[in-house]
N, C-alpha and C positions, 0 to 999 in steps of 0.2 A: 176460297183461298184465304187462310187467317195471314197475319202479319210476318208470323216464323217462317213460311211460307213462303211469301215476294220478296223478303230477304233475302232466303235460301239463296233461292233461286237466282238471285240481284247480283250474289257475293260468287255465286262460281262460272262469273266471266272473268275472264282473266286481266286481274289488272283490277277489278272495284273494291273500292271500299264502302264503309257508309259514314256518315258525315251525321253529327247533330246541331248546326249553325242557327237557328228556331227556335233551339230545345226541347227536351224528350216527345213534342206532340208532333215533330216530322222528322221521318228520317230521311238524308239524302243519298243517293248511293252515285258514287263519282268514278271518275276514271283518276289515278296514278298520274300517268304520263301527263294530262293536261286542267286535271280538277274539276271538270264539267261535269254538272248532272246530268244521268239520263233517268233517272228514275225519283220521285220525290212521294215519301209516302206517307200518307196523315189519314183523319177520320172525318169526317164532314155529316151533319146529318144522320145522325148514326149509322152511315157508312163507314169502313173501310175503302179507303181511295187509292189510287197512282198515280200523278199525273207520267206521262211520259210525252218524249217530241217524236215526230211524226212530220210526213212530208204533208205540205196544205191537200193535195186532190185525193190521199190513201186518208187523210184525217177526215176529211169531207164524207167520204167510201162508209168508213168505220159507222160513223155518227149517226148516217142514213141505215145502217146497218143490224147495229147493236143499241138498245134501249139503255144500257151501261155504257156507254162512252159516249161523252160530252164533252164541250170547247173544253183548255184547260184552265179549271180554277186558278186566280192569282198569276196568271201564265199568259204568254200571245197566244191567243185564241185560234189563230192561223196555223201557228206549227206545235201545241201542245195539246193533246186530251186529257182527262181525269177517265179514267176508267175505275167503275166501282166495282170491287175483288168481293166482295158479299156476295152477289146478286146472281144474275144466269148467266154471266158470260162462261164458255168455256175454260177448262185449264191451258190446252191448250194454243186460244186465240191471246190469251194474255202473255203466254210466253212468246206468240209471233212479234206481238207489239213490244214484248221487252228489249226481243232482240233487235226489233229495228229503231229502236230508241237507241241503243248501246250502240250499232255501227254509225247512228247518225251524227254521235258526239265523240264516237272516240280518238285519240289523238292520229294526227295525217302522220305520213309520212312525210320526212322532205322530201323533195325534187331530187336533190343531191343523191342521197343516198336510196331511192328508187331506181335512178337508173345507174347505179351499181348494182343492183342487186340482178337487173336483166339481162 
């Protein structure tokens, strides 16, 4: 998976942008509503990387798993991996972990108006 790539794919959740707070060597891709990252994306190693967040015991799962996904670089270790986009991971186990990055940080609803909505 090149760079144009985890963008892509980054930017058509509804609601991301990408963010350069670092400068051009990471990009971040955020949510609108509440400016969290869930995706942050750099080179390490001459890898291409992702960190992304992750629940601790599916991060654990992953790590034990995948020879490409490890704690996350510069990140809690506990709720973030670095997943290397070079290497053998599949395309699409990287897009599982993108999306569950994206619902883990995206903005909540309120109380209020959830239960309006039922």
């Amino acid at each position: 998976m090149t760079r144009d790539d985890i963008m892509e794919y980054c930017l058509s959740y509804p609601g991301s942008y990408q963010d350069f707070p670092f400068g051009e060597d990471w990009i971040v891709m955020r949510h609108q509503g509440n400016s969290k990252s869930f995706a942050l994306i750099f080179q390490r190693d001459g890898h291409l990387c992702v960190n992304l967040k992750c629940e601790p015991s599916r991060a654990d799962f992953l790590r034990g798993l995948f020879k490409d996904v490890k704690p996350g670089y510069h990140m809690n270790k506990e709720h973030w991996n670095t997943v290397i986009l070079d290497g053998e991971l599949p395309e699409q186990e990287i897009h599982d972990m993108v999306r569950h990055s994206f619902e883990l940080t995206k903005p909540k609803i309120p109380k209020r108006q959830a239960l309006k909505k039922s």
